[in-house]
C-alpha positions in Angstrom: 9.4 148.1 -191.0 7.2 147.8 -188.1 7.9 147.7 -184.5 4.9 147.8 -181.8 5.1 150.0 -178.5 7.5 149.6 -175.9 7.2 147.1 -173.2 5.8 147.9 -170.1 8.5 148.7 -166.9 8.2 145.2 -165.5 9.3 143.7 -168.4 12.0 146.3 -170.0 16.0 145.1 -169.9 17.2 146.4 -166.4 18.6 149.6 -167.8 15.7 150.9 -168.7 15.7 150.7 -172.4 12.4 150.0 -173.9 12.1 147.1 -176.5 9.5 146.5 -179.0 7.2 143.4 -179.0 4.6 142.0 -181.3 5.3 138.6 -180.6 3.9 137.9 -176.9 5.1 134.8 -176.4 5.3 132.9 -179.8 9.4 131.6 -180.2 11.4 131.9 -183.2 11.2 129.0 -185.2 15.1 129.1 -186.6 18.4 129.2 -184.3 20.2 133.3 -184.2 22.2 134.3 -186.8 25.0 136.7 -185.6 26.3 139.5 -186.8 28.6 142.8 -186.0 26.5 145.5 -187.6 22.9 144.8 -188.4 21.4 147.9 -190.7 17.6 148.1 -190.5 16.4 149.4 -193.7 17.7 149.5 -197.0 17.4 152.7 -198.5 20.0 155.0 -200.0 21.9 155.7 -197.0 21.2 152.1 -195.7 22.9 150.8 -199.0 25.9 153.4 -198.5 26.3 152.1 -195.2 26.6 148.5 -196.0 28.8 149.3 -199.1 31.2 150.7 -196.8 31.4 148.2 -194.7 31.5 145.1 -196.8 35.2 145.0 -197.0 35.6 146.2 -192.6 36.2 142.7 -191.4 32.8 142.9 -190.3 30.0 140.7 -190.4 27.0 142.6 -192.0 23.1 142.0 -191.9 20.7 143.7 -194.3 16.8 143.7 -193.2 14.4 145.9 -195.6 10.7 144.9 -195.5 10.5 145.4 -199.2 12.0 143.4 -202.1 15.5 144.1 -202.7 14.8 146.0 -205.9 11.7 148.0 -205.5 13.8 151.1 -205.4 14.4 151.2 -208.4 11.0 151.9 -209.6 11.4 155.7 -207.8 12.0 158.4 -209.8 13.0 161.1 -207.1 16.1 162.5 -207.7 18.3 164.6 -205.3 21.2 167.0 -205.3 24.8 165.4 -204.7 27.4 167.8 -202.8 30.8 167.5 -203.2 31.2 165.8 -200.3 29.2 163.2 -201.1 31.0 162.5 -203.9 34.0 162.2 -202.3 32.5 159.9 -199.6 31.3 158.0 -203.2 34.7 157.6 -204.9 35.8 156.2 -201.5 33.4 153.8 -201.8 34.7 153.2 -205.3 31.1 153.5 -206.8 31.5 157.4 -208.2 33.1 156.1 -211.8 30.2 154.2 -212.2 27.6 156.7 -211.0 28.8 159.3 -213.2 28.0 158.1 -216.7 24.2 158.4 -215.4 23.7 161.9 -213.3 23.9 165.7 -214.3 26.6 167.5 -213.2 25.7 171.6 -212.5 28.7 173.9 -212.9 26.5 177.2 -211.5 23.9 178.1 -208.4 21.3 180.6 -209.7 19.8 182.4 -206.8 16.6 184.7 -207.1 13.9 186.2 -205.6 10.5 185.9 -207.7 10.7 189.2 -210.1 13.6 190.9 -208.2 16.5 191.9 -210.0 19.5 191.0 -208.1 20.5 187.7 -209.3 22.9 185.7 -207.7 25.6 183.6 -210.1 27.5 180.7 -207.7 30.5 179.3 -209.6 33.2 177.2 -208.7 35.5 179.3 -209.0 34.1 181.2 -205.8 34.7 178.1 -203.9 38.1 177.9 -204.5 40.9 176.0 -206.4 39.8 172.3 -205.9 36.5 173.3 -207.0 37.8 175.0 -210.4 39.7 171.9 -211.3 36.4 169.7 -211.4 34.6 172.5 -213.0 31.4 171.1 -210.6 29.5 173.0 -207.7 27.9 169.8 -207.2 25.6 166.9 -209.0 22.2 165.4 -209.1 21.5 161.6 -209.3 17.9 160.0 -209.7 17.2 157.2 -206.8 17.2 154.4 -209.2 20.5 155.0 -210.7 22.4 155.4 -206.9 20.3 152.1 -205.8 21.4 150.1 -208.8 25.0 151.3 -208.3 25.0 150.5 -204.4 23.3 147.2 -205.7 25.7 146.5 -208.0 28.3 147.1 -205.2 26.9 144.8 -202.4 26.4 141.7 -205.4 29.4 139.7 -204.7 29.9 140.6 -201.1 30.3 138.0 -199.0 30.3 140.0 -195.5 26.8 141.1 -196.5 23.6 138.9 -195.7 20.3 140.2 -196.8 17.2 139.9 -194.6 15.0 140.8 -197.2 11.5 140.9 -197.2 11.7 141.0 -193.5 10.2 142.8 -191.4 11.7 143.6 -187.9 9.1 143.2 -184.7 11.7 142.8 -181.9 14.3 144.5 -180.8 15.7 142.9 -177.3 18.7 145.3 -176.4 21.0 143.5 -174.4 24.3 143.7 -172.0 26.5 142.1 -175.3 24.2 141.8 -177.9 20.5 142.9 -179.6 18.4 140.1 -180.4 16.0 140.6 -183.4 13.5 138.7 -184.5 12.0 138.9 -187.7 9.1 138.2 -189.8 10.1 136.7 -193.3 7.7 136.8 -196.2 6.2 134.9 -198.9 4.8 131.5 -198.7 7.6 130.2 -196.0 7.0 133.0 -193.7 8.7 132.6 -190.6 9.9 133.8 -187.3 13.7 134.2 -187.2 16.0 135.2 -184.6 19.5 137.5 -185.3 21.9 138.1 -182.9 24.1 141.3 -183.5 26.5 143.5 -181.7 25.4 146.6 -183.5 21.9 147.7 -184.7 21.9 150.5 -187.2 18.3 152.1 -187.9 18.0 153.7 -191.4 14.7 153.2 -191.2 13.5 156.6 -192.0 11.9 159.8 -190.3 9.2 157.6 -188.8 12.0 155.3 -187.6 9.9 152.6 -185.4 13.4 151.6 -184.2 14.0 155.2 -182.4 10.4 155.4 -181.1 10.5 151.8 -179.5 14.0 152.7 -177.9 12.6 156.0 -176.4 14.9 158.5 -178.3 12.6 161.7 -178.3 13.0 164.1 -181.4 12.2 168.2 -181.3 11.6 169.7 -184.3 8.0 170.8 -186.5 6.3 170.5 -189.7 6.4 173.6 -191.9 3.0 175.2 -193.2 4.3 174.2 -196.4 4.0 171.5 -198.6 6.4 169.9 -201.6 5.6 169.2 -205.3 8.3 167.4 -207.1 8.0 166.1 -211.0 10.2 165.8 -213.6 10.0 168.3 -216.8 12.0 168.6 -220.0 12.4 172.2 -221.5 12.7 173.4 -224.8 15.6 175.5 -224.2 18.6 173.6 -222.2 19.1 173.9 -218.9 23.0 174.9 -219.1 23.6 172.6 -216.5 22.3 175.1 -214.1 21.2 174.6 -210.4 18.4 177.2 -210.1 17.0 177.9 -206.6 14.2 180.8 -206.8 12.6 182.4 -203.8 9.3 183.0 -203.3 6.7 184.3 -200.7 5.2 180.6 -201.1 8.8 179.2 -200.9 11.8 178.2 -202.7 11.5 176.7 -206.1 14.1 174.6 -207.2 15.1 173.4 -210.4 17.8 170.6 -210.8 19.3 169.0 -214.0 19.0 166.0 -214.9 20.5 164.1 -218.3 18.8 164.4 -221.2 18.1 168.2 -220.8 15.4 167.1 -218.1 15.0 168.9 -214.7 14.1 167.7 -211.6 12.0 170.6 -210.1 10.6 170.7 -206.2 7.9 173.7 -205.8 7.5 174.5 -201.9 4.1 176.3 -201.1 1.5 176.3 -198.1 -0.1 172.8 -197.8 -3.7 174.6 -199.6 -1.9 176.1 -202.5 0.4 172.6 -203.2 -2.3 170.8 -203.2 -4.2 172.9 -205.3 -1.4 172.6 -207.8 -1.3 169.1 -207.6 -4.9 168.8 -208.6 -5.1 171.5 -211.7 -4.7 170.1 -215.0 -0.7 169.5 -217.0 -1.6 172.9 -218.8 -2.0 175.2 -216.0 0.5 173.5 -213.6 3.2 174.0 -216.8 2.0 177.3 -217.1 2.4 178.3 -213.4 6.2 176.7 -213.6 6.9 178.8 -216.9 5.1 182.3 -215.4 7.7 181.2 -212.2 11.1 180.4 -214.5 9.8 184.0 -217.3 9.7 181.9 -219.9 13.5 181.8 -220.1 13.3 177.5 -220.3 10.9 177.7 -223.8 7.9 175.5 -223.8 7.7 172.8 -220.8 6.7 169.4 -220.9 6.3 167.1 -218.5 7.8 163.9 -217.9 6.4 162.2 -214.5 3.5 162.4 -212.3 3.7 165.0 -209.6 4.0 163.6 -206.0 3.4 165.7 -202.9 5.2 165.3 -199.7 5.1 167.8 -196.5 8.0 168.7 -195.0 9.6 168.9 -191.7 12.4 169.9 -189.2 13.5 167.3 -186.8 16.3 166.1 -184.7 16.9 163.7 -182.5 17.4 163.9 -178.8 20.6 161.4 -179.6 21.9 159.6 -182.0 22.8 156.7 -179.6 22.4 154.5 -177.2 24.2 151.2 -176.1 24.2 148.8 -179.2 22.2 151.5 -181.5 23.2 154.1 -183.6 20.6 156.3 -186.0 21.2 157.7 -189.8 20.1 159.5 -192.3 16.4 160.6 -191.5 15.7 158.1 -188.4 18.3 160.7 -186.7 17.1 164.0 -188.3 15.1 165.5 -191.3 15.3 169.4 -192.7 13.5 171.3 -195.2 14.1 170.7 -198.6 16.1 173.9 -199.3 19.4 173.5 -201.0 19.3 169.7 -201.3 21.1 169.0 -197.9 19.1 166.2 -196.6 20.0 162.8 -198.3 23.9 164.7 -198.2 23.5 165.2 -194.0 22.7 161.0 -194.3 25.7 160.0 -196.4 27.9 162.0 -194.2 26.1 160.0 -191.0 27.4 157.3 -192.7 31.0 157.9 -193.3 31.3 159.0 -189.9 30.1 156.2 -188.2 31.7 153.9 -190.2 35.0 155.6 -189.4 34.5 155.4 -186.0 33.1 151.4 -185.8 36.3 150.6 -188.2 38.8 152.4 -186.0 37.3 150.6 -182.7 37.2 147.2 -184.0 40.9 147.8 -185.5 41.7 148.4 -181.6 39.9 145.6 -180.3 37.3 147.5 -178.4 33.0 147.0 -178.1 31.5 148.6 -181.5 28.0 148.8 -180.0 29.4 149.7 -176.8 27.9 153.5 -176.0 31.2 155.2 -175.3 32.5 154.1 -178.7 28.9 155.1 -180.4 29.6 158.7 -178.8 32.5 159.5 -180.9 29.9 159.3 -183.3 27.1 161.1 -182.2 29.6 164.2 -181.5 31.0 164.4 -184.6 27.5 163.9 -186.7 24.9 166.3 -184.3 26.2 169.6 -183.7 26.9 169.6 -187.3 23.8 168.6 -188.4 22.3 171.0 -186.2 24.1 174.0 -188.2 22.4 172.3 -191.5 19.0 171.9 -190.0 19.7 175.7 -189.1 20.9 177.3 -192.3 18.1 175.8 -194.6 15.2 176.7 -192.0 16.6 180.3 -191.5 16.4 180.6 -195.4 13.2 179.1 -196.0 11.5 181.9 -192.9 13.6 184.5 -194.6 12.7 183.6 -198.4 9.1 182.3 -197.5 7.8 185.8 -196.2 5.9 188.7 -197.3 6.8 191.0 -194.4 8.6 194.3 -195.9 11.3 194.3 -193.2 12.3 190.6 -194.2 11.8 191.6 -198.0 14.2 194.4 -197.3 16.6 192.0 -195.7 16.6 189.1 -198.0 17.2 191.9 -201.1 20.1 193.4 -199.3 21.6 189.8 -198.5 21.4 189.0 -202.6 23.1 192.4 -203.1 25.2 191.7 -200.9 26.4 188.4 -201.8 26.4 189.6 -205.6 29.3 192.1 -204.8 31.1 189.9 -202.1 33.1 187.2 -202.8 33.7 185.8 -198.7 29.8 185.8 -198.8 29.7 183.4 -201.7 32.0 181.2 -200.4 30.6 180.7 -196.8 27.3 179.9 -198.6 29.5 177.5 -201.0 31.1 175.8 -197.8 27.6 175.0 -196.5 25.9 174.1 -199.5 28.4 172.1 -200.9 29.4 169.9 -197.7 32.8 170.5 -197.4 32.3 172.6 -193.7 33.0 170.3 -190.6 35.1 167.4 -189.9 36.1 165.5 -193.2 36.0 161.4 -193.2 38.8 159.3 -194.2 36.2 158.2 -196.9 36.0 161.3 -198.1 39.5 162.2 -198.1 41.3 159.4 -200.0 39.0 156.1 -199.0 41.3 155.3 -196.4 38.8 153.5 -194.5 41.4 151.5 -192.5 43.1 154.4 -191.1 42.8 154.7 -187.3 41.9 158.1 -186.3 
């Protein structure tokens, strides 16, 4: 999606607000098409948010620049907390997710060559978490798009825009008018009129820079390698997460006794380990894992990504609401950032449900607020936990060392320890959505 730089003062909507334009002053060539909620970008959490929706008495638009299936050529996969899949079944698309992702009944925590080795079971998390026998699950992209696909095919309170790409965003007193650019050998201008627009357009979101939402945040000295490997020996349906001076190490199962692995290191030493030959890179990830996995092979390219902390100033502003990455982004550690989006989700859903039930404005601000309360402070305590272990397990200074070896001792001999780190990890701190409870989407909170 692309949306140019905001308008100059003269020409911005009386409040303030900036707007995007590419347009000048070309005119749509078709008539608006209205809608409640209008979801830029069609990602995972995009997807989510539209599945939950389809059945809200709301009328929902879908714009994603690419074509509706080219997610399901990706091969990332990503850790599934608890929560999510609770926020999943409520969406009645779990049963059929299951069949295809790895479920991981332990947390292996470690530092490089140090002895104290931390075991996570369920059974430290509690009761409800003995009786699934799961600390949590990982899906690959394809498999959750072709579910959330497969979930939106007969829905008629979903249109898709798609290819489109949004150029204009006209934020009004009742409304924001798009207008898009259609592809393919019809392209057009078109017009759409909705009450809501809801930017899951990523951590570049053009949406949040064109409406002037700032974001704090950095980018880490570190980079991330992630490929797909199949080991010898299996993988026990273990989530490992190994600590290094370079950074964590993570190794996720997959089906198939295949393992998702993301390797954090400084920017020169991940790409130098994108660039050595399959030998030496499988040898580096056995010398990491002490042979204990057998002989490694791998299955996929390896892709390299930096990685970053961010958050946004808000989440809001009269008829606009961010999720998922366009609100906020963390460091890979622990798996939390697709979770934070599906949670974004569920929340705002929950609140745009429970406002139309009662008659009121959904893109009014004070409704959106409800929102943005519940979502931000406890996205901050995420975007905290995972960057406070990444500084503490990324470092080479002997007081830190000291500290992060007493912390793994520590949590080896005490269970309350194990289960704070359990109430983060696995999503099931903060406010719970109705999704999440029982799917009771229709209750009014």
């Amino acid at each position: 999606m692309a949306l140019t730089q905001p308008l100059s003062s003269s020409q911005q909507h009386p409040d303030h607000r900036p707007q995007a334009d590419f347009l000048g002053s070309h005119a749509p060539d078709s008539g608006p098409i209205d809608f409640d909620v209008t979801i830029a970008g069609a990602g995972i959490v995009g997807l989510t948010l539209a599945c939950a929706l389809k059945d809200a008495g709301l009328k929902v638009g879908l714009i994603e620049a690419k074509p509706r299936e080219a997610g399901l050529s990706q091969r990332r996969a990503y850790a599934l907390t608890l929560m999510t899949e609770r926020i999943f079944r409520g969406l009645g698309v779990w049963e059929q997710m299951l069949p295809q992702i790895a479920g991981f009944n332990q947390i292996r925590l470690a530092e490089a060559d140090y002895g104290a080795i931390v075991h996570l079971r369920p059974e430290d998390l509690g009761a409800k978490s003995v009786k699934t026998g799961k600390l949590g699950y990982v899906g690959e992209h394809y498999v959750l798009v072709q579910t959330l696909l497969d979930q939106l095919k007969d829905a008629a309170s979903v249109t898709w825009l798609c290819p489109a790409e949004l150029i204009q965003a006209d934020y009004q007193a009742d409304a924001v008018t798009l207008t898009l650019a259609t592809a393919g050998d019809t392209a057009k201008l078109q017009t759409v009129r909705t009450r809501l627009l809801v930017a899951a357009d990523g951590s570049r979101s053009p949406i949040r820079t064109a409406a002037g939402i700032a974001t704090h945040g950095w980018q880490y000295w570190q980079s991330c390698i992630t490929a797909v490997i199949r080991p010898e020996k299996s993988h026990e349906n273990i989530a490992r997460e190994h600590f290094w001076e370079s950074g964590p190490f993570a190794t996720l199962p997959l089906p198939d006794n295949r393992c998702q692995i993301v390797l954090t290191a400084p920017h020169a030493k991940a790409q130098q380990m994108l660039e050595v030959s399959e030998t030496e890179f499988l040898a580096e990830l056995d010398r990491r894992y002490g042979g204990q996995l057998g002989k490694l092979e791998l299955l996929s390219p390896r892709l390299l990504f930096p990685v970053q902390l961010m958050q946004s100033d808000r989440y809001t502003q009269s008829r606009l609401a961010l999720v998922g990455d366009a609100a906020h982004c963390c460091h890979p550690v622990g798996g939390q950032g697709l979770n934070m989006g599906i949670r974004d989700v569920a929340a705002l859903v929950q609140v745009i449900t429970a406002a139309h039930q009662r008659g009121e404005d959904i893109g009014n601000r004070q409704v959106l607020k409800r929102y943005e309360r519940w979502r931000k402070i406890e996205n901050l305590t995420i975007l905290g936990f995972t960057d406070l272990l990444d500084r503490i397990f990324s470092n080479h200074w002997m007081p830190l060392v000291m500290l992060r070896r007493l912390m793994l001792q520590v949590m080896r001999l005490a269970r309350p320890v194990k289960f704070l780190a359990l109430w983060l990890m696995t999503g099931v701190a903060g406010r719970h959505s109705n999704l999440a409870k029982a799917g009771k989407l229709n209750q009014i909170q």
